[in-house]
N, C-alpha and C positions, 0 to 999 in steps of 0.2 A: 222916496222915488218908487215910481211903481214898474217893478218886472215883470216883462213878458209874461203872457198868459200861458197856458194849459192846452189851450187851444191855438196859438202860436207855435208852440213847442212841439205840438202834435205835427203841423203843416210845416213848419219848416224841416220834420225828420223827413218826412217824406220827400220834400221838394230834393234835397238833398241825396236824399237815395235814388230820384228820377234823373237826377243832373250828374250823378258819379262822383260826386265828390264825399271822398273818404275821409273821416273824421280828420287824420294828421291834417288835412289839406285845410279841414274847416278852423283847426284850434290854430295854425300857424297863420291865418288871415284876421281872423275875429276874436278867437279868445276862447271862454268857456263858455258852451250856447245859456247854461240855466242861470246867469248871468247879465243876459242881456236884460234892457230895458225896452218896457214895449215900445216906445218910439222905437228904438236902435234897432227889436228885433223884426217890425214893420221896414224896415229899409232892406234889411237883408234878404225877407220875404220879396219883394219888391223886385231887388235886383237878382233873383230866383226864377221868379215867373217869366222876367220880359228880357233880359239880358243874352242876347247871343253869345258870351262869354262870360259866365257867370264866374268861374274860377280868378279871371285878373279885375274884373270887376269888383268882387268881393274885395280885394286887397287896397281897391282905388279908394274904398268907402274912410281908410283912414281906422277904424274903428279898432281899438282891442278892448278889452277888459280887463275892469281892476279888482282887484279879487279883494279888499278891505272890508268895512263897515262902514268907509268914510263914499261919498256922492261915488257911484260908476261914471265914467266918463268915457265919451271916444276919443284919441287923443291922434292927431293927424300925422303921419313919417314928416320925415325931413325930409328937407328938400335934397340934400347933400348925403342922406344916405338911404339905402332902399329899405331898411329894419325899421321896426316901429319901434319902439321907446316904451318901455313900461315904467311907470312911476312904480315904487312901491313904499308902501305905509311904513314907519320905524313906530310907531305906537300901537298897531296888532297885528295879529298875526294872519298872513293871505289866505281866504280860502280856500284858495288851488294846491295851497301847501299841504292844507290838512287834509284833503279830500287826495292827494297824490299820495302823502302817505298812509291814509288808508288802506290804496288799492296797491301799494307798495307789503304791506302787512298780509294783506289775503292773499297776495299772489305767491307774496312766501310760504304760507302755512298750507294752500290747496297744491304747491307747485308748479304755479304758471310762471311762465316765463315773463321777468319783468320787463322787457324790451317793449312787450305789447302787452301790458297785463290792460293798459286802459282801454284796448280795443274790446273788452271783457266783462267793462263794467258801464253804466249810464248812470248817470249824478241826477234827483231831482229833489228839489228843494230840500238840499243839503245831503239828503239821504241818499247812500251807495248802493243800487243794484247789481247783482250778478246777470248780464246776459246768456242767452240761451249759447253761442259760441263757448264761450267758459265755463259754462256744467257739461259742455260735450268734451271738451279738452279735460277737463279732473276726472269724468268717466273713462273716458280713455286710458287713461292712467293707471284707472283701477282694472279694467280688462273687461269690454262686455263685445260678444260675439253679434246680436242683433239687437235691434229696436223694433219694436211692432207698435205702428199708431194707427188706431183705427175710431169712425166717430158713426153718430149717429142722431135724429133729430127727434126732439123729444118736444111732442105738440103740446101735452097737457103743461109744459113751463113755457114755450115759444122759445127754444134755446137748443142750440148742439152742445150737444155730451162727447167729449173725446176720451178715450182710454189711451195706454202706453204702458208696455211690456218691454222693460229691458233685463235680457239673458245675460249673466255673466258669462265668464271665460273661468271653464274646470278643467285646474291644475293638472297637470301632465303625471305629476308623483300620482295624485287622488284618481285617475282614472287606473293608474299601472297598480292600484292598490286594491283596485275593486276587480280586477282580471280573476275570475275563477270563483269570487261573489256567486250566492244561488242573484238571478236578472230579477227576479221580484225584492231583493233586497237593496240590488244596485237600485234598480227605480227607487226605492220608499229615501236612499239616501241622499239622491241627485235634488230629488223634487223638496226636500225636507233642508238640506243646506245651500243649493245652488237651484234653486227655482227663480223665477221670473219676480224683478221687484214691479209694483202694479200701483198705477195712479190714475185719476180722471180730472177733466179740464173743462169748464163749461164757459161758452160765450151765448154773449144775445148783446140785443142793442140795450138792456140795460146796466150788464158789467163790462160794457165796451162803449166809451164818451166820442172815442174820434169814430166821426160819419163816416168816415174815408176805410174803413175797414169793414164795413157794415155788410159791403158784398162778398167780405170774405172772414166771414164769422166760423162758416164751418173748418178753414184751416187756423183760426186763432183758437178753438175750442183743441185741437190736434196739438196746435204747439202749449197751449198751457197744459197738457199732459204730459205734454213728451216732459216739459223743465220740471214739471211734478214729480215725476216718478226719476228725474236725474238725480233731484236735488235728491231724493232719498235714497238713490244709489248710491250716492256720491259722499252724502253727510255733510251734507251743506245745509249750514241751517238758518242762513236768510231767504228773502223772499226774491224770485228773479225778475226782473222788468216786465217780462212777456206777461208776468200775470198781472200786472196793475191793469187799472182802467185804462188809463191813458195810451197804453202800449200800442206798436205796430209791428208789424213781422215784415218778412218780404216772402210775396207771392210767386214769385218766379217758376 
C-alpha cells in the first residue's frame, strides 16, 4: 500500500497551520499524519481546502491509523459511541509505540518535558526530528542571553546564506571573580570561554522541494541557522526538521 507522498505531507502541514488546527486536535481525529495513505491523506487534504469546519469534519471522516505492518485502514466510530476504536496488532509491535518511546527517551535526557515532548519533535518516514521549539527549550535550559540571526544573498549560488550568534549567560560567581581583573584580561577570558556559538544556514529552491516556501527562502535560510548553531549550543546531536528539504517554518 502506497503512503502519502512528500509532497502531500508538505501541503497538508501547511493547510493545517492555516486552519489552526494544533497537532493534539490532528492526532485525536486521524492518527499519525506520516501514516496515512495517499488515498486517505488526499481526503484529509480535501476536507482542508473546502470545508467550513474543517476541525468536526475531520473527525466525520471516520478515519485513524493503524500503526502495524499489517494493511492501514480507516476504520469508521460507532454508532453508539463517539470514540473511535483502534484495533491493535498482538503479532508486532505499533509504530506509534516505538516512535513515543523514542520521544519519551529524548525528552528525558535533553529535559523536556514529557507532557508535550511530541510538540518537539516530527516523525518522517520512521525517523525522529527535533523541532526548532525543542532546541529553543534545551537552550534555554542551558542559559543564553541573546540570539542574533542575520542573512544575506549570495548571487554567485542563487541562494540566501543565514548566519546565527547565540550568547550564553556568564555566571554571576565568573563575573564577581573577574572584578578587579586588569579589562584587557577580562575581554581575552569572556571572548575565549563565553563567546558567541556561530552557525550558517543556506536555502534556495534547490535545498528547499516544497514551492510553498519558495517566497520565503530568505527566512528559511535564518531559521536553519538559528537550529544550527542551537543544536551546537545545545549538544544536540541530530539533525532538526527545519533543515531537511521538505521542511516549513511559519512566517508570521
Amino acid at each position: 500500500m502506497e503512503l502519502m507522498t512528500d509532497k502531500q505531507r508538505s501541503f497538508l502541514t501547511a493547510l493545517l497551520r492555516e486552519k489552526e488546527i494544533t497537532e493534539e486536535e490532528f492526532l485525536s481525529a486521524i492518527g499519525e499524519p506520516s501514516s496515512l495513505t495517499k488515498q486517505n491523506a488526499q481526503m484529509v487534504i480535501d476536507v482542508l481546502m473546502h470545508s467550513p469546519n474543517p476541525k468536526e469534519d475531520l473527525k466525520q471522516l471516520g478515519l485513524h491509523v493503524k500503526y502495524d505492518d499489517e494493511e492501514i485502514r480507516g476504520m469508521a466510530k460507532s454508532d453508539t459511541n463517539d470514540s473511535t476504536e483502534i484495533i491493535e496488532s498482538t503479532q508486532s509491535t505499533p509504530k506509534n509505540k516505538m516512535v513515543i518511546g523514542d520521544v519519551n527517551k529524548l525528552a528525558e535526557t535533553y529535559g523536556l518535558p514529557k507532557e508535550i515532548a511530541s510538540m518537539f519533535f516530527m516523525t518522517i518516514n520512521d525517523t525522529l526530528y527535533i523541532r526548532h521549539p525543542g532546541l529553543l527549550y534545551i537552550a534555554k535550559k542551558r542559559g543564553y542571553t541573546r540570539i542574533l540571526t542575520q542573512s544575506h544573498y549570495d548571487k554567485d549560488h542563487n541562494e540566501w546564506v543565514g548566519t546565527c550568534y547565540i550568547y550564553p549567560v556568564i555566571p554571576v560567581e565568573v563575573l564577581e571573580a573577574l572584578k578587579g581583573v586588569d579589562p584587557q584580561v577580562q575581554l581575552m577570558i569572556i571572548k575565549e570561554y563565553y563567546g558567541p556559538t556561530y552557525a550558517e544556514g543556506r536555502a534556495s529552491e534547490r535545498n528547499v522541494i516544497n514551492r510553498r516556501m519558495h517566497m520565503w527562502l530568505k527566512e528559511m535560510a535564518e531559521t536553519r541557522a538559528e537550529v544550527r548553531a542551537l543544536r551546537r549550543f545545545s549538544g544536540y546531536g541530530g539533525t532538526a526538521f527545519e533543515e531537511l528539504p521538505e521542511a516549513e517554518i511559519p512566517v508570521e
